[in-house]
C-alpha angles and dihedrals in degrees: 000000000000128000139220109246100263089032120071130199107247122204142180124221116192150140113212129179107243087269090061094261120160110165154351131212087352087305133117109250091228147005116238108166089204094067088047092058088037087057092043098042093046088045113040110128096005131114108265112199106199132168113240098250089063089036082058097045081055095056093203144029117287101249119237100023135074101263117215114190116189117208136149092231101095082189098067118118116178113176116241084010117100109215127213128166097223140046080227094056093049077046091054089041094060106035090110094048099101085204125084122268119229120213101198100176169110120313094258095063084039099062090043097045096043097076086045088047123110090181140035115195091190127186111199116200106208099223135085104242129188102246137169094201125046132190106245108268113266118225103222101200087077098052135075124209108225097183137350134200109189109190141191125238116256137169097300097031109062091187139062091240122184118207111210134170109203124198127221100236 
C-alpha cells in the first residue's frame, strides 16, 4: 500500500467482539497478548492518528511511530504526541507521508475515518461482549479480504480470534 505524495493511505487498526464491541468505560473488553503483538507488528513506524480518550487509556505515546492525538481542548500539550483538533487536520498534517496512516481509536475517529479508509487490519474477538462503545458496522460488500488468519484460543489468549486485512474494492 503505497501513496502518491498529497494523498495518504489511510488505514484503520482495530480488534472488535463479534458485535462490534471495542470498549467499556475507556477500557479494552479483553487482553489477548497475540493482537497486541498484531497491532504492533502492522504499526510499527508508521503515523498513528488517536483520540485522546484512547491516547489516555494508553497512558503514553506508542514507541516507534509518530503519535496524533484529536481532541477539542486547543490547550492540550502531550510530550512526544502532536495535537490537532480535527481528523482533517491529522489528515492535513500527513499528506506528504508516502506510507499509510493508521487511525487506532476511539469510535468517534472511527465512524468519521471509516468512509476515507483503503484498509481495514481487523482483529475479531470471537465473543459477544457487553460494551458501551462499538466500532461502526462494516459493510462487507465493499470490502476484499486480502488475507485471513483464524486462531484458537490457548493459555494467554482466553478467546478463538480471527486477523484479517481487508481491502476497499
Amino acid at each position: 500500500m503505497t501513496n502518491k505524495p498529497g494523498s495518504p493511505s489511510l488505514a484503520i487498526a482495530v480488534a472488535i467482539g463479534e458485535n462490534y464491541a471495542i470498549g467499556k468505560n475507556n477500557q479494552l473488553l479483553w487482553h489477548m497478548p497475540a493482537d497486541l503483538k498484531f497491532f504492533k507488528q502492522t504499526t510499527s513506524g508508521y503515523t498513528v492518528i488517536m483520540g485522546r480518550k484512547t491516547f489516555d487509556s494508553v497512558g503514553k505515546p506508542l514507541p516507534n511511530r509518530r503519535n496524533i492525538v484529536i481532541t477539542r481542548d486547543t490547550q492540550l500539550k502531550i510530550e512526544g504526541v502532536e495535537v490537532v483538533n480535527s481528523l482533517d487536520k491529522a489528515l492535513e498534517i500527513t499528506k506528504t507521508e508516502e506510507k499509510p496512516v493508521f487511525i487506532v481509536g476511539g469510535a468517534e475517529i472511527y465512524k468519521q475515518a471509516l468512509p476515507k479508509t483503503q484498509r481495514l487490519y481487523l482483529t475479531t474477538i470471537h465473543h459477544p461482549f457487553e460494551a458501551d462503545t462499538f466500532f461502526p458496522e462494516i459493510n462487507r460488500s465493499e470490502w476484499k479480504v486480502i488475507s485471513s488468519e483464524p486462531h484458537k484460543a490457548d493459555e494467554k489468549n482466553k478467546y478463538d480470534y480471527t486477523f484479517e486485512v481487508l481491502e476497499r474494492i
